[in-house]
C-alpha positions as protocol buffer text, in pm:
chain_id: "A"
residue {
  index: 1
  type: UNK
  ca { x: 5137 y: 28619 z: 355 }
}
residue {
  index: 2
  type: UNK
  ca { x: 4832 y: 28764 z: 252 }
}
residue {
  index: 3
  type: UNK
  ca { x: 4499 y: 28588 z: 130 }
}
residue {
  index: 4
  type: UNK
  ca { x: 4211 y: 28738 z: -17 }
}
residue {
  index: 5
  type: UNK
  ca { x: 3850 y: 28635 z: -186 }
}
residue {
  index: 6
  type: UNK
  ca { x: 3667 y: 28783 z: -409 }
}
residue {
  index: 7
  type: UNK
  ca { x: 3304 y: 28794 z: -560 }
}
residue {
  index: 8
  type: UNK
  ca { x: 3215 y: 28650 z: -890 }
}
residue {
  index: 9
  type: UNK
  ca { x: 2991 y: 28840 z: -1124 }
}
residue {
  index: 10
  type: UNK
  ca { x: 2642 y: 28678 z: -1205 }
}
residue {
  index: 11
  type: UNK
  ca { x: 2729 y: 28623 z: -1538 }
}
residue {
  index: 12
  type: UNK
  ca { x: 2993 y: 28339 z: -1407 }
}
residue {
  index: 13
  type: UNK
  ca { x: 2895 y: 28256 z: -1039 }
}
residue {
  index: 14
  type: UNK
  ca { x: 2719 y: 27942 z: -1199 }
}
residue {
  index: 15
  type: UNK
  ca { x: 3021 y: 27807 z: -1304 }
}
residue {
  index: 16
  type: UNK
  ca { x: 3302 y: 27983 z: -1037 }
}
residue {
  index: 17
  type: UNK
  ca { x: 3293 y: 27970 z: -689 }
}
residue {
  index: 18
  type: UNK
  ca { x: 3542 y: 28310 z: -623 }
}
residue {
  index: 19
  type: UNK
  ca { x: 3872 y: 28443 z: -714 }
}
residue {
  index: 20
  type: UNK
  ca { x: 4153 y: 28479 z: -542 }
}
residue {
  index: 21
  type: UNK
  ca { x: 4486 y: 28624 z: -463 }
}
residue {
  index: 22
  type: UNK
  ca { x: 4788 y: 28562 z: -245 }
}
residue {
  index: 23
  type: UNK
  ca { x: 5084 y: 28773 z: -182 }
}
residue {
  index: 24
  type: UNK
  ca { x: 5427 y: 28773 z: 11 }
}
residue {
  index: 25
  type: UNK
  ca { x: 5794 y: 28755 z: 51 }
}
residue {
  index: 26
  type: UNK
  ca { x: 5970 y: 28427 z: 66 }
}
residue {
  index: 27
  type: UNK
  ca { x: 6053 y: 28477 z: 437 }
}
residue {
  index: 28
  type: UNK
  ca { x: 5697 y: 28445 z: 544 }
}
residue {
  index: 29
  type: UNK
  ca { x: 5636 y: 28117 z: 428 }
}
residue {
  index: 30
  type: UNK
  ca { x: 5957 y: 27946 z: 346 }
}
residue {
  index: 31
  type: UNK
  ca { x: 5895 y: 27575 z: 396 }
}
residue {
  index: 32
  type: UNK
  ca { x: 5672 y: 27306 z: 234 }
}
residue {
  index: 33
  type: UNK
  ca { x: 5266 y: 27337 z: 268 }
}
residue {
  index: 34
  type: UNK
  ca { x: 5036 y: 27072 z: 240 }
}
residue {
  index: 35
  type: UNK
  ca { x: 4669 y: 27133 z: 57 }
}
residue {
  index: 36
  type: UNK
  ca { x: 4423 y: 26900 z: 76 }
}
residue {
  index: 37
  type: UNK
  ca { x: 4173 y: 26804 z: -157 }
}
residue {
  index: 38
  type: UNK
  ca { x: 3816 y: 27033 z: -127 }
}
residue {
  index: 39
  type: UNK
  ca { x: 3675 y: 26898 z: -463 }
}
residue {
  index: 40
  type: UNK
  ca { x: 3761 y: 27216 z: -662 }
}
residue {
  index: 41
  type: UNK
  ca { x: 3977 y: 27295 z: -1001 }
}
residue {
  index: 42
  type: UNK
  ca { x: 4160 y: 27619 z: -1024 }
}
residue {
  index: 43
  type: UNK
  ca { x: 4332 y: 27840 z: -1266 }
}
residue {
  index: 44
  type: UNK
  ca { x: 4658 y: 27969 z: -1130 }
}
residue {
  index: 45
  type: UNK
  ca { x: 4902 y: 28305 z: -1240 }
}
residue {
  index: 46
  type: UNK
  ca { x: 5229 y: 28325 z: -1049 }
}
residue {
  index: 47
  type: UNK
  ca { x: 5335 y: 28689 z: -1159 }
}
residue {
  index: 48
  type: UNK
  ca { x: 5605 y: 28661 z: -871 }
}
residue {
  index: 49
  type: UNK
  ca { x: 5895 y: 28335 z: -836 }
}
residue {
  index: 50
  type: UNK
  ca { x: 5734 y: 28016 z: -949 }
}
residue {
  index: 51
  type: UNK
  ca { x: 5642 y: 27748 z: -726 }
}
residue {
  index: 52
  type: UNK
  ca { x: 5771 y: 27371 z: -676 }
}
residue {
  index: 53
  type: UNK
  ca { x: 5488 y: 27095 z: -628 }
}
residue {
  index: 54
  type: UNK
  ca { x: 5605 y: 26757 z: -522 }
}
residue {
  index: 55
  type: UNK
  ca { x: 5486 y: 26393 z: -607 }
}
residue {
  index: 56
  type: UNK
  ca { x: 5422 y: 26126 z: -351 }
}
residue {
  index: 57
  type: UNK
  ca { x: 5763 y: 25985 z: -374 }
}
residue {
  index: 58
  type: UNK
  ca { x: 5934 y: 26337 z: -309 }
}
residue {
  index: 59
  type: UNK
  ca { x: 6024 y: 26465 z: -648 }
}
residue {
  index: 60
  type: UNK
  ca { x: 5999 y: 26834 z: -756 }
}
residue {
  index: 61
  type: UNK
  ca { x: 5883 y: 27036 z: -1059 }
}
residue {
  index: 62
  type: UNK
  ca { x: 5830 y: 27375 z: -1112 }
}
residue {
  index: 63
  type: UNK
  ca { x: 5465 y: 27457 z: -1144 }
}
residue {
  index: 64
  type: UNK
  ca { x: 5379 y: 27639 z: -1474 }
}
residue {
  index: 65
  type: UNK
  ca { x: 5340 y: 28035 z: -1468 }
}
residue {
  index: 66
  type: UNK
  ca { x: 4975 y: 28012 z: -1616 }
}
residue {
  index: 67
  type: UNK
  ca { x: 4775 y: 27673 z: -1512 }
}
residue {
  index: 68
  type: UNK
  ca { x: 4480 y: 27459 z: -1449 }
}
residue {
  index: 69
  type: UNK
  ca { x: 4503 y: 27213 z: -1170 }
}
residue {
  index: 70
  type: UNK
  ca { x: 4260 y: 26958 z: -1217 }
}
residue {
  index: 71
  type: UNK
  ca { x: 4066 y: 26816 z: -915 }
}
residue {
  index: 72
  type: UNK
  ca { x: 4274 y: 26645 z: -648 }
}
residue {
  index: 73
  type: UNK
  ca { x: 4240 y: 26325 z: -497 }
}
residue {
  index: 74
  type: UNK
  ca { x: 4546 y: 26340 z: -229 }
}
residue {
  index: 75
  type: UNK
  ca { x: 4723 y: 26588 z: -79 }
}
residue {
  index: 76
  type: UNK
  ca { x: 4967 y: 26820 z: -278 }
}
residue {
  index: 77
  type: UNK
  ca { x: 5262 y: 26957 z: -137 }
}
residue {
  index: 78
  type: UNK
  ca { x: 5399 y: 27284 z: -297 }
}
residue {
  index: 79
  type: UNK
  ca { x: 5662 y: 27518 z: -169 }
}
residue {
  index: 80
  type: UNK
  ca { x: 5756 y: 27907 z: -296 }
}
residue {
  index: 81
  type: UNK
  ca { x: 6096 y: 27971 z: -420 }
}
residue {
  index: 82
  type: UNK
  ca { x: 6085 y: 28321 z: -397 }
}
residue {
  index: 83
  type: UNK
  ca { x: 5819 y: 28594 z: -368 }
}
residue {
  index: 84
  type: UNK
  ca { x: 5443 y: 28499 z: -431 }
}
residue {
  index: 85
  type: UNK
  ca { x: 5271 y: 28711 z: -585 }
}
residue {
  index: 86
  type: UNK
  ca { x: 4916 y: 28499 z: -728 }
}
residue {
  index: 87
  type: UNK
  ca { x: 4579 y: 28561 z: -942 }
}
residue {
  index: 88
  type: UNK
  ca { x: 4327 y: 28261 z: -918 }
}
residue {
  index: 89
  type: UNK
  ca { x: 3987 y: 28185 z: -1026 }
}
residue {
  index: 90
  type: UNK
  ca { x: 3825 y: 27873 z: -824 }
}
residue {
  index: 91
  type: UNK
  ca { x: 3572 y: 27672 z: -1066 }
}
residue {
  index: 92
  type: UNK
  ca { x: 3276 y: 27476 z: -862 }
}
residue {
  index: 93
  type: UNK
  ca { x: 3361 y: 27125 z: -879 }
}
residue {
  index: 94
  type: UNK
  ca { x: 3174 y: 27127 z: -1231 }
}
residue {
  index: 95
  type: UNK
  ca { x: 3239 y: 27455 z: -1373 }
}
residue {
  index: 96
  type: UNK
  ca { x: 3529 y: 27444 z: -1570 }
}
residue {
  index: 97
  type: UNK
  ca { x: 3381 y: 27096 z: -1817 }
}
residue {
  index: 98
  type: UNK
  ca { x: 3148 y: 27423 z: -1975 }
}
residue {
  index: 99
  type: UNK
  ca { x: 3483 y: 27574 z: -2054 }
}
residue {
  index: 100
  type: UNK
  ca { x: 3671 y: 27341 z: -2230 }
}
residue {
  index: 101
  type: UNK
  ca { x: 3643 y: 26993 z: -2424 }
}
residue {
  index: 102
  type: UNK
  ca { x: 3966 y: 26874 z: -2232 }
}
residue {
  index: 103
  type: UNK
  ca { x: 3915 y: 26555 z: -2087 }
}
residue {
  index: 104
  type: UNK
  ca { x: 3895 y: 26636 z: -1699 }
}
residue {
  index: 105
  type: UNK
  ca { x: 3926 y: 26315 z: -1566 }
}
residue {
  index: 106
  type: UNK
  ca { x: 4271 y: 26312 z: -1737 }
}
residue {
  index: 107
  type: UNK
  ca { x: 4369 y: 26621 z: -1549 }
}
residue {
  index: 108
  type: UNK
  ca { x: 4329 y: 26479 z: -1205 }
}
residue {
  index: 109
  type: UNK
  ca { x: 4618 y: 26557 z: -950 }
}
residue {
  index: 110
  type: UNK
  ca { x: 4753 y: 26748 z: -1245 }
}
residue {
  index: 111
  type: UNK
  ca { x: 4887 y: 27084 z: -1303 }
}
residue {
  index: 112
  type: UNK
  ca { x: 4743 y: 27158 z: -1741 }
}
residue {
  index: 113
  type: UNK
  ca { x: 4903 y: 27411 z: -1873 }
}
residue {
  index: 114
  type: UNK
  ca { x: 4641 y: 27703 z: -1998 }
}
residue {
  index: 115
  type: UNK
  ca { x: 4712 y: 27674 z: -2343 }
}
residue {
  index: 116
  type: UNK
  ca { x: 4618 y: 27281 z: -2314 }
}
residue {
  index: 117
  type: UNK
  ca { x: 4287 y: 27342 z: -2160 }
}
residue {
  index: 118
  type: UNK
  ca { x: 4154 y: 27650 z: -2325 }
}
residue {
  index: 119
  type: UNK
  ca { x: 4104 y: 27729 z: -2715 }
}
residue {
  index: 120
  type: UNK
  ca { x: 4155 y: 28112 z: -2872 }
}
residue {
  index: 121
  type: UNK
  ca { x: 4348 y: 28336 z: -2700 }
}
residue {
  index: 122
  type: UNK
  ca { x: 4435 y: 28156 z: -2426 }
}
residue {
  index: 123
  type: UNK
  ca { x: 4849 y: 28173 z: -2530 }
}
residue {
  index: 124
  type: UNK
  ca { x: 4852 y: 28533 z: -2491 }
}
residue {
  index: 125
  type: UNK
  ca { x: 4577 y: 28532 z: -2166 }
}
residue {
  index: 126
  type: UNK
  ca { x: 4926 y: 28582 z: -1928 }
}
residue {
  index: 127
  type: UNK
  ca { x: 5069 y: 28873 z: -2073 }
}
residue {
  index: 128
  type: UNK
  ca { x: 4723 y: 29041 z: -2112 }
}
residue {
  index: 129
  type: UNK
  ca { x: 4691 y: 28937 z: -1734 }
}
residue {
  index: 130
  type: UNK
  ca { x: 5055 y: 29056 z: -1649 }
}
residue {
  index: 131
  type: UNK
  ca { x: 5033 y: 29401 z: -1777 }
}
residue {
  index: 132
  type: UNK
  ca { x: 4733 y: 29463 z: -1551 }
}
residue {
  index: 133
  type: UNK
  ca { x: 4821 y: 29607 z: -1215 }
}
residue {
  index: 134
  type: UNK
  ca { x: 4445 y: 29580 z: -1008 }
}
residue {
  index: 135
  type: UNK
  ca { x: 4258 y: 29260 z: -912 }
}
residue {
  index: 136
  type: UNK
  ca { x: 3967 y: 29425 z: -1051 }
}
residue {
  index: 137
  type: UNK
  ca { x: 4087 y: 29468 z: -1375 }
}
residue {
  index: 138
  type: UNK
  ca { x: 4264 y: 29116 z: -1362 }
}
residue {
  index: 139
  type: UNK
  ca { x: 3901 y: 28976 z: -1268 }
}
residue {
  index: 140
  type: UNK
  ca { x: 3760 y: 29198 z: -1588 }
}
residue {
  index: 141
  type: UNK
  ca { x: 4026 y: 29060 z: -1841 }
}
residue {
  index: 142
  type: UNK
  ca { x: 3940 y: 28693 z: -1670 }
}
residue {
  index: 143
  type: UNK
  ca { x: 3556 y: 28698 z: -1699 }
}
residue {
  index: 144
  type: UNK
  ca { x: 3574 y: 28838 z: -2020 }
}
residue {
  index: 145
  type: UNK
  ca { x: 3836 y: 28546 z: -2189 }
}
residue {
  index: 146
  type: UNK
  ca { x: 3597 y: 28284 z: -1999 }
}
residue {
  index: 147
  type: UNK
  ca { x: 3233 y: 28351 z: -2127 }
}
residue {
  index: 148
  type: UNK
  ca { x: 3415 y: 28385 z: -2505 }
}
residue {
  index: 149
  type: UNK
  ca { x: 3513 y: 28036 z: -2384 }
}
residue {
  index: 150
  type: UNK
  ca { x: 3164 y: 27963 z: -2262 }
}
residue {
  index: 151
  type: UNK
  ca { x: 3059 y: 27695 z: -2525 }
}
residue {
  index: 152
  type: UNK
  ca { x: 2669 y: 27686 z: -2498 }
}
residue {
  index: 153
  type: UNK
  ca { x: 2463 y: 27601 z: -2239 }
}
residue {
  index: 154
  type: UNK
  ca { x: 2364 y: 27250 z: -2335 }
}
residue {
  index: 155
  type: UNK
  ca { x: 2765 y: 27193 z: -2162 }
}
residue {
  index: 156
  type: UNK
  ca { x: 2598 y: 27270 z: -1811 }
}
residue {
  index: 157
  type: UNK
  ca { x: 2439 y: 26969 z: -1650 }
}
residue {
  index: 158
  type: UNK
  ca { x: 2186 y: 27034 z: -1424 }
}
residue {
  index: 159
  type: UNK
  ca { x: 2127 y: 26693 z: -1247 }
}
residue {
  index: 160
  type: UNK
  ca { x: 2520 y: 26712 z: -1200 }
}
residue {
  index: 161
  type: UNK
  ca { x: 2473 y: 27041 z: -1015 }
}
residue {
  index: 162
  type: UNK
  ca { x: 2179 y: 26936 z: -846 }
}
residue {
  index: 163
  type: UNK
  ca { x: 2381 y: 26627 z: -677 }
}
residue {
  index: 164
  type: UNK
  ca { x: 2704 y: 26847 z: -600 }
}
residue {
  index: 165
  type: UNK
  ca { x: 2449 y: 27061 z: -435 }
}
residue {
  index: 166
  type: UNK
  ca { x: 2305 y: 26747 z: -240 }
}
residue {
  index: 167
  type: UNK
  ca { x: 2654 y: 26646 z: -127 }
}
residue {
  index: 168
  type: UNK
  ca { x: 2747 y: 26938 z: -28 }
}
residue {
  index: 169
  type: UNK
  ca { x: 2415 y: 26998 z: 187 }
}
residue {
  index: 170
  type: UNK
  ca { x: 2451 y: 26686 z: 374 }
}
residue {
  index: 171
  type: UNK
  ca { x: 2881 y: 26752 z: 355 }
}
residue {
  index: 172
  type: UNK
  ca { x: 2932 y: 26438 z: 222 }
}
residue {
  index: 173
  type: UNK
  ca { x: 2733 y: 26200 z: 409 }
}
residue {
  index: 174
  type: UNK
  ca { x: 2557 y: 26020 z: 120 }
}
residue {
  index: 175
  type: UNK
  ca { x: 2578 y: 25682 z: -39 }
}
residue {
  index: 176
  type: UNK
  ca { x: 2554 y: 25672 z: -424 }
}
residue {
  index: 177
  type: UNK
  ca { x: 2248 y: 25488 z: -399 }
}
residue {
  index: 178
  type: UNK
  ca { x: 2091 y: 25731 z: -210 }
}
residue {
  index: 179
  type: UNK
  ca { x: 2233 y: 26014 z: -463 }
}
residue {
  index: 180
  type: UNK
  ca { x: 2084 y: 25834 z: -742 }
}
residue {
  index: 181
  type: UNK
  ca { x: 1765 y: 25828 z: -578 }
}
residue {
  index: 182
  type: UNK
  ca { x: 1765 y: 26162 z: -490 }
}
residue {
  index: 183
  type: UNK
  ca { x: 1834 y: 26339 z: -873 }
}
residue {
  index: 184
  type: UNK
  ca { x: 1674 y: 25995 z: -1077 }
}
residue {
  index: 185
  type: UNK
  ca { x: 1895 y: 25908 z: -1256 }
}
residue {
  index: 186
  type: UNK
  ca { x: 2083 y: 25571 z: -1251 }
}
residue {
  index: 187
  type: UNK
  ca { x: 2392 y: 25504 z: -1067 }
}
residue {
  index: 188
  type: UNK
  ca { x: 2586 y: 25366 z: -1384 }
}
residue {
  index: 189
  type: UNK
  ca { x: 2452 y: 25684 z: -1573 }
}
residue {
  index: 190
  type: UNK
  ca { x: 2560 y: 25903 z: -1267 }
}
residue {
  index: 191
  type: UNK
  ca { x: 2901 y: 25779 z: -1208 }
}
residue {
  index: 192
  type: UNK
  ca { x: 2968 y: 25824 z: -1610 }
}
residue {
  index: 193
  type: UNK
  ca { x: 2837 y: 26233 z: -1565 }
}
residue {
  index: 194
  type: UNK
  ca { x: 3043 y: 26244 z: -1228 }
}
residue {
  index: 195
  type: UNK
  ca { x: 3388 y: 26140 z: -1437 }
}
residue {
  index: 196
  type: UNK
  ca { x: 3343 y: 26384 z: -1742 }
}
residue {
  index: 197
  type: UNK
  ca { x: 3220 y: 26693 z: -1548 }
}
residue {
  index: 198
  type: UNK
  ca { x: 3379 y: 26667 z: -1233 }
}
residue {
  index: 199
  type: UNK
  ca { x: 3689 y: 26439 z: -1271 }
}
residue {
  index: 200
  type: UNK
  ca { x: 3577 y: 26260 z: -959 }
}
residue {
  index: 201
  type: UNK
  ca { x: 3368 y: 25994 z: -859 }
}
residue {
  index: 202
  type: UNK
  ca { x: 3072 y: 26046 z: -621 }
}
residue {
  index: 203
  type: UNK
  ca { x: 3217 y: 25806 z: -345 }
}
residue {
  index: 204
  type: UNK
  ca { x: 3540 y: 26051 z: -360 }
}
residue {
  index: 205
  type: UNK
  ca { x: 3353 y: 26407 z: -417 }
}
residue {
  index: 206
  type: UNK
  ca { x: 3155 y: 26273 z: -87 }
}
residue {
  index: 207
  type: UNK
  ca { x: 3468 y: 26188 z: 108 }
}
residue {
  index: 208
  type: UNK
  ca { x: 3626 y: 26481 z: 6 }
}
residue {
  index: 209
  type: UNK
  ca { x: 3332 y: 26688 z: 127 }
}
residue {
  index: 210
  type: UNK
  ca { x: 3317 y: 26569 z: 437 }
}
residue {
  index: 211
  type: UNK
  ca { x: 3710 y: 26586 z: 510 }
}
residue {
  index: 212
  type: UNK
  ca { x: 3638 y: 26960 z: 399 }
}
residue {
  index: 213
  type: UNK
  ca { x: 3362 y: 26971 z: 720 }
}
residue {
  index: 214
  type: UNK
  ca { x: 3629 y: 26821 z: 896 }
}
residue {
  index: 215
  type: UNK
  ca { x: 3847 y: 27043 z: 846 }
}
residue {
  index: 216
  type: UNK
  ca { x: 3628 y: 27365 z: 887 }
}
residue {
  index: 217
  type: UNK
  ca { x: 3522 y: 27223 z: 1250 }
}
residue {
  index: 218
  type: UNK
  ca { x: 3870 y: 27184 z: 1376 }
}
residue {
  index: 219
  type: UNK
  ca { x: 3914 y: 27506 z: 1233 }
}
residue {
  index: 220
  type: UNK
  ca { x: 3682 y: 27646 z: 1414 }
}
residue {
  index: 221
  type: UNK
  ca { x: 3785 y: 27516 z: 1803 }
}
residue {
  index: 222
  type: UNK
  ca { x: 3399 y: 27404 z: 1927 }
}
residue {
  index: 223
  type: UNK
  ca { x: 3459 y: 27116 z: 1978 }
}
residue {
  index: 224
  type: UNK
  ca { x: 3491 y: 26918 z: 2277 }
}
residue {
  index: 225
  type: UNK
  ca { x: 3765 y: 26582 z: 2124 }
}
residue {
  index: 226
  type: UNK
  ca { x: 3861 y: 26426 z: 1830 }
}
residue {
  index: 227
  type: UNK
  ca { x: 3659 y: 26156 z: 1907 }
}
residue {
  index: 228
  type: UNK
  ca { x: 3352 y: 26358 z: 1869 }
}
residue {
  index: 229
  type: UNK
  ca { x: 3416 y: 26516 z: 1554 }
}
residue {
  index: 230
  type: UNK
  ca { x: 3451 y: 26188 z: 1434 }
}
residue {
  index: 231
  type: UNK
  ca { x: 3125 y: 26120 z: 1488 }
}
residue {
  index: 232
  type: UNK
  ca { x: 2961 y: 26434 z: 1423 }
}
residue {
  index: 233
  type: UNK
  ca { x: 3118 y: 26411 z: 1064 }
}
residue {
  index: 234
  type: UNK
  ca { x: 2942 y: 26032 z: 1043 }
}
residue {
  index: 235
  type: UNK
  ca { x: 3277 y: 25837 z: 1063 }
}
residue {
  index: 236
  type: UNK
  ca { x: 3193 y: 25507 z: 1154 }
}
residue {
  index: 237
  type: UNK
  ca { x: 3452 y: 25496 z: 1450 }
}
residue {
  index: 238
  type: UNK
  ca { x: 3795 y: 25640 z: 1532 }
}
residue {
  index: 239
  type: UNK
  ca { x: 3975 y: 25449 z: 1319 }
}
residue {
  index: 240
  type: UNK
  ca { x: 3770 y: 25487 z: 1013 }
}
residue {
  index: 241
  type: UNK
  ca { x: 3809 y: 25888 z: 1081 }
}
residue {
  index: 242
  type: UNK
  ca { x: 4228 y: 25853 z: 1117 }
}
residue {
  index: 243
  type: UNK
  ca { x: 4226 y: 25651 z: 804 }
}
residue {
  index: 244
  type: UNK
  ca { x: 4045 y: 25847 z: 593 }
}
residue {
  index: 245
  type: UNK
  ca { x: 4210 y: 26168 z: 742 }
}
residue {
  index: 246
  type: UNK
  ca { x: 4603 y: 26017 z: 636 }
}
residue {
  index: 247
  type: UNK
  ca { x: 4445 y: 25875 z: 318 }
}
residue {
  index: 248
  type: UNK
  ca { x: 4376 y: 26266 z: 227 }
}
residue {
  index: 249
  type: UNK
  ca { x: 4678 y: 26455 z: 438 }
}
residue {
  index: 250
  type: UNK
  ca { x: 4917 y: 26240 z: 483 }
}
residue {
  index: 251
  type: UNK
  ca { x: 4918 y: 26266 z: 841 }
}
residue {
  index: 252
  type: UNK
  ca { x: 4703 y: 26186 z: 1152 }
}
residue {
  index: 253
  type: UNK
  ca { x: 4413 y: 26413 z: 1283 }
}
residue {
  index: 254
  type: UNK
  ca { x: 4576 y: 26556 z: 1618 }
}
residue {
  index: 255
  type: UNK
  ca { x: 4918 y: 26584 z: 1414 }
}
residue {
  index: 256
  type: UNK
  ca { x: 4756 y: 26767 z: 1093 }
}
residue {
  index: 257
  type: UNK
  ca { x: 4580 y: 27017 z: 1329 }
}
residue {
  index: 258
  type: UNK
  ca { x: 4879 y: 27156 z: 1492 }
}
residue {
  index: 259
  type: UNK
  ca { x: 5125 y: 27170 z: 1191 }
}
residue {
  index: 260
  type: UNK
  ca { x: 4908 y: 27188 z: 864 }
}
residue {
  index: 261
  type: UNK
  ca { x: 4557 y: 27327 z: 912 }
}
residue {
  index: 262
  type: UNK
  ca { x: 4643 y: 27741 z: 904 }
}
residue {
  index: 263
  type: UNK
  ca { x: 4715 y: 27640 z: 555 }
}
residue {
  index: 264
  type: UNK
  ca { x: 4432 y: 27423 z: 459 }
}
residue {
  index: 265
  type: UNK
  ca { x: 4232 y: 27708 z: 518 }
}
residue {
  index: 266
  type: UNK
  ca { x: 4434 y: 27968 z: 378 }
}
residue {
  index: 267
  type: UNK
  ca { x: 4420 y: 27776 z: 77 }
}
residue {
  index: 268
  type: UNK
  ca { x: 4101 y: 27582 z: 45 }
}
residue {
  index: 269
  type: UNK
  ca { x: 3707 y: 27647 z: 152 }
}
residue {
  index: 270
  type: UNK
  ca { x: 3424 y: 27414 z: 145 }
}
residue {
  index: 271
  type: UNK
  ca { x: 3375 y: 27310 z: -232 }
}
């Protein structure tokens, strides 16, 4: 399976983080794969064999050939039914609400079809997509249908941005209070912002975050336990960390690291 990035122009890198594309036969990844949450919505083209996602109780749909899945809260389990052959853009945690007047909270843990989110030409946005043959030109047609979706700047919330940028500096180890304090403006007022532009609340953008961290240091091996990236990520004790950790992957730290996080990161970066 093959995974790769890329740049966003500077005309959109306000509002998306990178796009992205993955590619391979059904043998090489043939099973169930868990993503966790990173704070994140993204627009997803499956030119290849569609994908299943399954709810919590087990049951599968096929995911949509052109769609926006809005910001997740728990883990998501997908599998490929065939070959995978996908084109992605992945918004900042508030860059799609500039996009669209969809309701994002209402999208939460929720693949939206494209034609439900966007206006215009969005119905014929996967043909024009599927004809094209390079990522390049794919990321061309993409920026172009997105700024004529752009509807004026008085949609992009600074003070939002500004706290997303806190959270993210401190990954996720901030109480709402102190977030309040931080951008002035009042908690009540911030919470309201977090739910229309984000889809999230502050409390779970910041736990999200910092699972994210999590993730990324078990990633990357320097570390000496479990026990002390609990700590270093500012859980308040072992158990706190394995709650917290099942609450968002269904499964325990040391179990999640050997079967699951490849995939995490194959899939997800720090918001």
């Amino acid at each position: 399976m093959e995974y790769q990035t890329y740049p966003v122009s500077d005309d959109l890198n306000s509002f998306v983080k990178c796009y992205w594309t993955l590619e391979g036969a059904k043998e090489t990844l043939n099973k169930r794969q868990t993503i966790v949450p990173d704070g994140c919505m993204e627009m997803i083209f499956h030119f290849g064999d569609p994908y299943l996602q399954y709810d919590p109780l087990g049951n599968a749909t096929e995911q949509p050939r052109a769609f926006v899945f809005g910001p997740l809260t728990r883990k998501l389990e997908i599998a490929p039914t065939g070959d995978t052959r996908i084109f992605a853009v992945r918004f900042h945690p508030d860059g799609l609400a500039p996009f669209t007047a969809t309701n994002i909270k209402s999208m939460t843990n929720t693949a939206v079809d494209v034609c439900e989110v966007f206006a215009g030409e969005s119905a014929h946005l996967y043909e024009t997509l599927s004809r094209l043959r390079s990522t390049a030109d794919r990321m061309r047609a993409v920026e172009s249908f997105l700024l004529s979706q752009l509807r004026s700047e008085e949609t992009i919330d600074r003070m939002i941005s500004q706290a997303i940028d806190t959270i993210i500096e401190v990954k996720g180890q901030c109480s709402v209070d102190d977030l309040s304090s931080i951008v002035n403006v009042h908690r009540r007022k911030l919470e309201r912002k977090f739910a229309s532009k984000v889809g999230l609340g502050v409390k779970q953008l910041s736990q999200i975050v910092r699972m994210q961290s999590t993730l990324k240091q078990l990633l990357s091996n320097d570390f000496e336990n479990l026990t002390a990236v609990a700590y270093g990520e500012g859980f308040y004790d072992q158990a706190h960390f394995i709650k917290d950790f099942k609450a968002f992957t269904g499964q325990t730290p040391k179990d999640y690291y050997s079967d699951h996080l490849k995939m995490s990161a194959l899939f997800y970066g720090d918001p």
